[in-house]
C-alpha positions as CSV (number, residue, x, y, z in Angstrom):
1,X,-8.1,-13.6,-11.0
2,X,-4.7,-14.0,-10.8
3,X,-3.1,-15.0,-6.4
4,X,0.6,-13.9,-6.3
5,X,2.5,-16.4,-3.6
6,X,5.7,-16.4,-2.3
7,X,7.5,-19.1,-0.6
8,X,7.4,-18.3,3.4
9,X,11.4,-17.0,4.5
10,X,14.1,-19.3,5.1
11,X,15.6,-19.5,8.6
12,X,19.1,-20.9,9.2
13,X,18.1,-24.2,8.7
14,X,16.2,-24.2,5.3
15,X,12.8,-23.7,4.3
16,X,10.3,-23.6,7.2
17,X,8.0,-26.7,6.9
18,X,4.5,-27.3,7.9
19,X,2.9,-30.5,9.5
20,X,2.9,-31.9,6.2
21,X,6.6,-31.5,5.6
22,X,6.2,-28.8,2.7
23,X,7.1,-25.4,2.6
24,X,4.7,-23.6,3.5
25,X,3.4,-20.9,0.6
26,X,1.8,-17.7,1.8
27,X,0.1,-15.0,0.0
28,X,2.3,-11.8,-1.4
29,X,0.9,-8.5,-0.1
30,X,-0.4,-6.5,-2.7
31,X,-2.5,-3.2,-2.5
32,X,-5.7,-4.0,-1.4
33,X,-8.9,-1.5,-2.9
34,X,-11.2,-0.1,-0.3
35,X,-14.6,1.5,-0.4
36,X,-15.7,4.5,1.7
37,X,-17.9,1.7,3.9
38,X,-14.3,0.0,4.6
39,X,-12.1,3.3,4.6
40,X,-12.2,3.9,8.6
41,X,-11.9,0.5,9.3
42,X,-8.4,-0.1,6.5
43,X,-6.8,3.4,7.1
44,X,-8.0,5.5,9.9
45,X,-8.0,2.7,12.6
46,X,-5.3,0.8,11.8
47,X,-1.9,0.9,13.7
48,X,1.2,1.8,11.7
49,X,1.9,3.1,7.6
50,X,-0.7,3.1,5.3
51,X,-0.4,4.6,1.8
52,X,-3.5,5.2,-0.2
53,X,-3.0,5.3,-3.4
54,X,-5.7,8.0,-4.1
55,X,-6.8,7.1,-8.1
56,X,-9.0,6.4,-11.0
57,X,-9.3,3.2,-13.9
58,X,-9.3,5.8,-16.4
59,X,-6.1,7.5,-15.3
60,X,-3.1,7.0,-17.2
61,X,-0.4,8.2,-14.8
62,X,-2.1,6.1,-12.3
63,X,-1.9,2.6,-14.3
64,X,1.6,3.6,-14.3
65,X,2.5,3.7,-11.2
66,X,0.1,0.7,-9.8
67,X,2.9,-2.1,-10.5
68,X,5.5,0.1,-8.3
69,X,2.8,0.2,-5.4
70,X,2.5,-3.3,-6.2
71,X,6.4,-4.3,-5.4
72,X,6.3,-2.0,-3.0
73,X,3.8,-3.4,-1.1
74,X,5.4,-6.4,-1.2
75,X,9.1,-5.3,-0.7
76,X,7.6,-3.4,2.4
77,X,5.2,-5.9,3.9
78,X,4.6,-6.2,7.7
79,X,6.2,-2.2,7.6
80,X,3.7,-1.2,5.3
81,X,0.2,-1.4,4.2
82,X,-0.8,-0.1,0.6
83,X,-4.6,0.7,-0.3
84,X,-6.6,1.7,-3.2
85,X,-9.3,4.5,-2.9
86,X,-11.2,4.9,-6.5
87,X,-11.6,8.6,-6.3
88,X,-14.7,8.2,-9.3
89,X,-16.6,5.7,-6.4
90,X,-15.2,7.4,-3.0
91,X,-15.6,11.2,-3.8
92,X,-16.2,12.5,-0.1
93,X,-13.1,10.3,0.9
94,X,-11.2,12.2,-2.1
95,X,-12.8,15.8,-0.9
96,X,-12.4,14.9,2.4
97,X,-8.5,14.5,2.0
98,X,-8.5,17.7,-0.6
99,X,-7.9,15.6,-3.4
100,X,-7.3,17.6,-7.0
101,X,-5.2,15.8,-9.0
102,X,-4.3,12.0,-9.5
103,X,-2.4,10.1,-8.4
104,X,-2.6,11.1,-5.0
105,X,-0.5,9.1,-2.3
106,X,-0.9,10.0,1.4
107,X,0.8,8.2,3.9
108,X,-1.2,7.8,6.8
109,X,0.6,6.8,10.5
110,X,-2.1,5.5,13.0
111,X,-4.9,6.8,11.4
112,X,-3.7,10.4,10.8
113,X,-2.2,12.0,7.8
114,X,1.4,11.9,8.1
115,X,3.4,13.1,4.1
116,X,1.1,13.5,1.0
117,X,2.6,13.5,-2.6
118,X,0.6,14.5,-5.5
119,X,1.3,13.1,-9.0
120,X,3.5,9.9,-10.3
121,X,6.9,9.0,-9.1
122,X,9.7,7.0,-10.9
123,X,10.4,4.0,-8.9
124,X,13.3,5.2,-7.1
125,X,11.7,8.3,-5.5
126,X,8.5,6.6,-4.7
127,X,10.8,3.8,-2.7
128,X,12.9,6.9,-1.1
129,X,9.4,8.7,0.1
130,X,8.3,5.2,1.5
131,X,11.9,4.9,3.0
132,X,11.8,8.6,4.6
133,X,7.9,8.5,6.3
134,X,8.9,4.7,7.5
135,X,12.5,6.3,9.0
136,X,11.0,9.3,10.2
137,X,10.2,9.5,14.6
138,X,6.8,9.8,15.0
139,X,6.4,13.5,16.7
């Protein structure tokens, strides 16, 4: 298994150091897979944006798009939380939320459903989706 780290932000005087006078390393976000048992717990009671990425191993259009949720997860971190939901292991989670076709991403903002967008994105209108739910007043 392969950790992605990233080097913690620098403030105006450098790198922020720990007790030990290094910088400090701290895990990248990355999309994080959920089961049904953990769905409630990861989507429907947290605070804030989650996307679920709604997919399947065998999917094509999904393995192309899992390295833009990747970056995005990180490029959004602390605004955004991404999760996995493997429709072939979660089916009543994927019937639940009417899923028919993946990918599937649906935004969810404090637990509830908030934009839903079926099929793969090109980078750049997958980060202006993110950009408009994250922009948009919670009614």
């Amino acid at each position: 298994m392969i950790e992605l780290w990233t080097v913690r932000p620098y403030d105006s005087s450098g790198p922020v150091q720990s007790d030990t006078g290094c910088k400090e390393i701290l895990p990248m976000a990355k999309p994080t897979k959920v089961s049904e048992a953990e769905f409630n717990q990861a989507v429907l009671n947290s605070k804030g944006t989650v996307l679920v990425d709604f997919y399947a191993d065998w999917c094509g259009p999904c393995k192309m798009i899992a390295p833009i949720l990747e970056e995005v997860a990180t490029d959004y971190d602390g605004r955004l939380t991404v999760v996995k939901v493997d429709v072939d292991h979660a089916q009543s989670i994927a019937a639940q939320y009417g899923i028919q076709s993946i990918p599937t991403l649906i935004f969810f903002r404090d637990g509830k459903p908030a934009h839903k967008i079926v099929g793969a994105l090109a980078k750049p209108a997958l980060r202006a989706q993110v950009e408009k739910v994250l922009t948009t007043a919670v009614a």
